[in-house]
Structure formats: C-alpha cells, structure tokens
N, C-alpha and C positions, 0 to 999 in steps of 0.2 A: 495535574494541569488539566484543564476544562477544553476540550477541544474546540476549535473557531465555531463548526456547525451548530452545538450547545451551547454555543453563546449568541448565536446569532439570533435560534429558535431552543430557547429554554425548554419549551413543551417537547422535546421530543428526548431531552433528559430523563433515562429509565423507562422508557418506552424501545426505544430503537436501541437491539445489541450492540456492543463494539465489544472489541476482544483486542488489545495493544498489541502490535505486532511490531511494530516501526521507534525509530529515532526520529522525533520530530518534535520540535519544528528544523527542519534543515537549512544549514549556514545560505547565505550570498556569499560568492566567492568574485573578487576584482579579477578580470582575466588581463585585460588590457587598454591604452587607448587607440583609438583608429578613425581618423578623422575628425576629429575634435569631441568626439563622443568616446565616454567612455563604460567599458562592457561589462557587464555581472552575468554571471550563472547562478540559478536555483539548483542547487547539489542534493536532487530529487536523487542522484545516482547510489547515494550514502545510506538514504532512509532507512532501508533494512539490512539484518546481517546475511537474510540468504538472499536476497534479492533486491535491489534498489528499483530506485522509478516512482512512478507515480500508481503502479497498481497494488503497493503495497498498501496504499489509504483504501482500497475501494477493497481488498482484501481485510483489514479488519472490521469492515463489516458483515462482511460477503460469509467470512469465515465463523461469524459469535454467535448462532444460534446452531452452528452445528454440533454432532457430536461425533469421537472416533468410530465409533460403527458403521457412520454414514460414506457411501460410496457416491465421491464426487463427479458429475460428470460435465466436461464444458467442450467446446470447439474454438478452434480459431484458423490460424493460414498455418502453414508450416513453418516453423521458425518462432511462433508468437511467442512473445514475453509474458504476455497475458496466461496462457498455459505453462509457462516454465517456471512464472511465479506460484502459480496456485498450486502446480505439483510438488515444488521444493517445502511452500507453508503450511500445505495438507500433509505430505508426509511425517513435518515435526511434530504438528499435531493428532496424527495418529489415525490419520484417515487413508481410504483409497481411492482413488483418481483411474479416471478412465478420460485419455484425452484423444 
C-alpha cells in the first residue's frame, strides 16, 4: 500500500525513509447518536501493537534512517506519550534511548 504522503507528493517516493511500524489505515468506529448528530472516532489508539496514537505515523519516519547502534535522545513533559512511544519502538528495534 502507497502511503497518502507518496501519493499526494510522488517525488519524495524513495527519497524520504519510512520503516512500517503501524496498522494503518485505522477503522472509524460509530460511538453513538447525541443530538441529532451522530459521532465516530478515528481508532488512532489500535495503530500500533506497542503503542497506538498518532505518534506512531511520525515514528515511522523518525525511526528509518536509523540504526541499532544509534543512542536515541528526545525530551518531553513527564508522562509523554511521545517518549513512551519512542522508547517501546527503539527498543524493538534494537536501539538505546535516553529520555
């Protein structure tokens, strides 16, 4: 499958790493009706087996040009998901993380 970015900008096909990390494209899911409208969710939360969200997409980029020797280093708040992702998909891949 051709990811939406490479189809939108063909030129950056084999230019730009990606390294598959995720399940996607992710369902819409019906929650409910509530006021005559009614509600979906994007099940961003499914995308990956170690970590769902939306930083799994920005992770298979972030992640394809590296290699396991390479020591990762990011920041964020206490608690980020952003660090809880990178640490769970760096360590499958065989890196080390300093967060």
């Amino acid at each position: 499958m051709t990811l939406p970015l490479f189809k939108q900008f063909p030129q950056l096909q084999g230019k730009l790493p990606h390294l598959p990390l995720g399940n996607f494209p992710t369902p819409l899911q019906y929650l409910q009706k509530w006021k005559h409208h009614h509600l979906w969710i994007k099940r961003d939360d499914i995308s990956g087996n170690l970590h769902g969200g939306n930083k799994v997409r920005k992770l298979e980029f972030a992640l394809a040009s590296t290699t396991p020797a390479n020591w990762l280093c990011s920041a964020g708040a206490q608690g980020s998901n952003w660090c809880v992702a990178l640490a769970l998909y760096a360590k499958q891949l065989g890196h080390k993380t300093e967060l």
